[in-house]
N, CA, C and O of each residue as an XYZ file, in Angstrom:
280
protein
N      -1.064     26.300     -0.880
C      -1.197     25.045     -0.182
C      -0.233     24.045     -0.805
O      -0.277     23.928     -2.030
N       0.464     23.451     -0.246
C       1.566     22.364     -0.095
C       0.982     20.651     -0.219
O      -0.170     20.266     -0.018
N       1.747     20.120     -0.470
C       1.330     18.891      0.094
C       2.324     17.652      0.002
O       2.824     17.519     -1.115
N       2.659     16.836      0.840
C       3.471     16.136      0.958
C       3.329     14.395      1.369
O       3.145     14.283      2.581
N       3.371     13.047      0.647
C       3.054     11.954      1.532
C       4.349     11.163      0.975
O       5.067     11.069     -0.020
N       4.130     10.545      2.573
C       5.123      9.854      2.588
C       4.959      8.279      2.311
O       4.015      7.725      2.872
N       5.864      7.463      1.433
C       5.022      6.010      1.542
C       5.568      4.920      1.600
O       6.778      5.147      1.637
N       5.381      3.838      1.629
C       6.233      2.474      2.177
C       6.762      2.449      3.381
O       7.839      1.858      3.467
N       6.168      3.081      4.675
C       6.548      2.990      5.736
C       6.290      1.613      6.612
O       5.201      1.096      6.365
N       6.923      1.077      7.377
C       6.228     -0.185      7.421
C       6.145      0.306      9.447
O       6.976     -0.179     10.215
N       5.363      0.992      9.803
C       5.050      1.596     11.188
C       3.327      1.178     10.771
O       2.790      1.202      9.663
N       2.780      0.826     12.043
C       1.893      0.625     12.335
C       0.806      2.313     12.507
O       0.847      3.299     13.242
N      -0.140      1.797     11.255
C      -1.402      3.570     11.266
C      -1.583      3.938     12.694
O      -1.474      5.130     12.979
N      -1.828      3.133     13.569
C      -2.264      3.640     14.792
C      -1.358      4.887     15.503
O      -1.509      6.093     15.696
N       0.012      3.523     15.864
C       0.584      4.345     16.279
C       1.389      6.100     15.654
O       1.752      7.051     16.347
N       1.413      5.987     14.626
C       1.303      6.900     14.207
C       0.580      8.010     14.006
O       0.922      9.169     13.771
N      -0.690      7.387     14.156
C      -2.316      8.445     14.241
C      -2.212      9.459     15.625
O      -2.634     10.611     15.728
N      -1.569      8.702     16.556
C      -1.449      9.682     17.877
C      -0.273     10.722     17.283
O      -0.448     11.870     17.693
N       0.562     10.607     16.652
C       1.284     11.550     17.007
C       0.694     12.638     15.664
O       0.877     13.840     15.859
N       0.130     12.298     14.581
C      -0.541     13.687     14.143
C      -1.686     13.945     14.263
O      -2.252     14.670     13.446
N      -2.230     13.483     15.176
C      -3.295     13.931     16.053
C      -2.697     15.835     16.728
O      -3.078     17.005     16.714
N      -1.568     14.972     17.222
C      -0.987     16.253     18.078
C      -0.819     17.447     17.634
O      -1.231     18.487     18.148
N       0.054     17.264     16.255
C       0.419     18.328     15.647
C      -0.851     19.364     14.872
O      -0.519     20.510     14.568
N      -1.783     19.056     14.684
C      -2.931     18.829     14.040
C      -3.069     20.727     14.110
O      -3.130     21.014     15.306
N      -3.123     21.826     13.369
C      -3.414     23.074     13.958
C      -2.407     24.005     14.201
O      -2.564     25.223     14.290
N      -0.766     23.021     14.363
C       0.174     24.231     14.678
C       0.943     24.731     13.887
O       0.700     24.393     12.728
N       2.047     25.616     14.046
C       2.615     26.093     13.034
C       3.647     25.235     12.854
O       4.093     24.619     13.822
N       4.132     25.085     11.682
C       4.848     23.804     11.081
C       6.540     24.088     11.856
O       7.356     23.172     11.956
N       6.846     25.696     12.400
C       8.403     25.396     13.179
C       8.319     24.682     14.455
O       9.009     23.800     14.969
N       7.058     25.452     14.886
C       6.763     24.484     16.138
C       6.419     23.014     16.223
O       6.466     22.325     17.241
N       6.129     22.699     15.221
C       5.691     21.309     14.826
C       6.837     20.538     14.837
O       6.974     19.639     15.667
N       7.603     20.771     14.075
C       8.832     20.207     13.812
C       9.971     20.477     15.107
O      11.098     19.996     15.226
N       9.433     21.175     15.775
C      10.685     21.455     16.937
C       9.825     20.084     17.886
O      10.421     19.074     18.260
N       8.806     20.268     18.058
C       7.921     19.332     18.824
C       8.005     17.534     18.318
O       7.847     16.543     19.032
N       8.263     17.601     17.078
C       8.776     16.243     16.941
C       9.974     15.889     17.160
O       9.975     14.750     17.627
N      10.957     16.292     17.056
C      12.126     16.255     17.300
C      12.514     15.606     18.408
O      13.457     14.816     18.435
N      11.405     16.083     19.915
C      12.005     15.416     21.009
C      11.001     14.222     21.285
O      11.014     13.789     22.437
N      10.124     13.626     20.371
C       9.243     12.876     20.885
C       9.563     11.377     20.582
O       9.595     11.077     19.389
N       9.760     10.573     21.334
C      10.638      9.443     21.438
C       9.608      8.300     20.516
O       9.782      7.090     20.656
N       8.751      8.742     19.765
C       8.448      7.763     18.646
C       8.940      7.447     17.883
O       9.627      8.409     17.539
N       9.216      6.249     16.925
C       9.389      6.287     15.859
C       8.496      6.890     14.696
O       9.151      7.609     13.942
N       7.254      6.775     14.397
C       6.874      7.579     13.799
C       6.734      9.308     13.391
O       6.211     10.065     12.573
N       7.647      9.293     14.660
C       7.722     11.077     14.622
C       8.679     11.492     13.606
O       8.516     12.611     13.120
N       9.616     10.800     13.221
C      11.077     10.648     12.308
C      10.131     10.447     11.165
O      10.866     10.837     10.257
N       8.909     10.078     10.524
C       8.200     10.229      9.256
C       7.878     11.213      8.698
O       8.040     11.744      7.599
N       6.825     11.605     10.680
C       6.096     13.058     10.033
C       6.889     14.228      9.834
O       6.804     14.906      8.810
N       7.823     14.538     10.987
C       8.933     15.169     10.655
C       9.419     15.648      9.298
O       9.907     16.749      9.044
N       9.184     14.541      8.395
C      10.213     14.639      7.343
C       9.144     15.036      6.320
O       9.455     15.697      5.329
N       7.708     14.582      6.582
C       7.214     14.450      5.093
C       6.416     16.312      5.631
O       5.827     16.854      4.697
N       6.435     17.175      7.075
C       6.188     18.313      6.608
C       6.837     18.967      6.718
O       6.427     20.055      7.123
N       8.375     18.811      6.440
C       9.648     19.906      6.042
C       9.644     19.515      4.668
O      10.167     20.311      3.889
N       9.045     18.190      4.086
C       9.058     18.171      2.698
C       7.982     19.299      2.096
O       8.347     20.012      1.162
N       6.776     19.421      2.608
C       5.624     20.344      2.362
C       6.043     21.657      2.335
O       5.628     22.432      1.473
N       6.987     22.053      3.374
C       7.067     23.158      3.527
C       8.091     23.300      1.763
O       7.869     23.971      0.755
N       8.861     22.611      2.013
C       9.659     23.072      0.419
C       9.599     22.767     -0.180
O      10.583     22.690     -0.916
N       8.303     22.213     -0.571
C       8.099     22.107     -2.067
C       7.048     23.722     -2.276
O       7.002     24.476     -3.248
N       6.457     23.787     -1.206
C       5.593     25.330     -1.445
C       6.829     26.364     -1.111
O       6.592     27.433     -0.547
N       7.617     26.139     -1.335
C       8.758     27.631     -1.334
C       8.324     28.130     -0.095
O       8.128     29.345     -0.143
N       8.012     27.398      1.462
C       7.561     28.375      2.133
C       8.534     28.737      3.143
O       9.539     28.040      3.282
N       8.280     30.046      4.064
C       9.475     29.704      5.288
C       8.598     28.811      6.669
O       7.515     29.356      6.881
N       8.768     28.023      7.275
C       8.435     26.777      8.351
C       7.564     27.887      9.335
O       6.712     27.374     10.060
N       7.729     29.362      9.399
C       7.415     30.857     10.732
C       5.894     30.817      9.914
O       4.987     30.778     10.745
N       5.453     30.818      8.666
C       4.442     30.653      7.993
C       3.390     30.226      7.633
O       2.316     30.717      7.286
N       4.138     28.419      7.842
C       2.389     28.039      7.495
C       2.394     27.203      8.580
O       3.335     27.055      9.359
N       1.198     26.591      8.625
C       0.137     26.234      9.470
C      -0.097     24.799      9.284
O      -0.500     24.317      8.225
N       0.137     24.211     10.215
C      -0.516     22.131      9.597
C      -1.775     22.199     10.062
O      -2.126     22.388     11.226
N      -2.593     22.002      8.891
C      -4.135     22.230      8.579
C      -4.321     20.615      8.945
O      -4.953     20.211      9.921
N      -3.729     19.877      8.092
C      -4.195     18.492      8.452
C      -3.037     17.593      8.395
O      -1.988     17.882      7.818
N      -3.249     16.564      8.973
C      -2.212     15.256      9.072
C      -2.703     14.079      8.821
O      -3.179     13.698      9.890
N      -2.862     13.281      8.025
C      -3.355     11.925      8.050
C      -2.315     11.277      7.860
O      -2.353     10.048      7.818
């Protein structure tokens, strides 16, 4: 298990709460392919802080799983 946060963002919790709501369950390539086209700004956070997760656990992205998002 990995773990990654990101901090000093100055984006509003809410809007951000919808978009890892979404991801909430999938596999982290699909996750990240799925943020990519989503015209939030907060998607450019989560994006980043679970490709950070993924490498800090040495993992490959086909592997693990986003268990949770807060």
């Amino acid at each position: 298990m990995s773990k990654s946060v990101i901090k000093f963002v100055r984006i509003s919790p809410t809007k951000t709460r919808l978009i890892a709501k979404q991801i909430q369950g999938m596999n982290a390539e699909f996750a990240l392919a799925t943020l990519e086209f989503t015209p939030n700004r907060g998607a450019k956070y989560i994006a980043n802080a679970i490709s950070s997760a993924v490498a800090n656990g040495g993992y490959e992205p086909e592997e693990v799983i986003v268990s949770s998002c807060r």
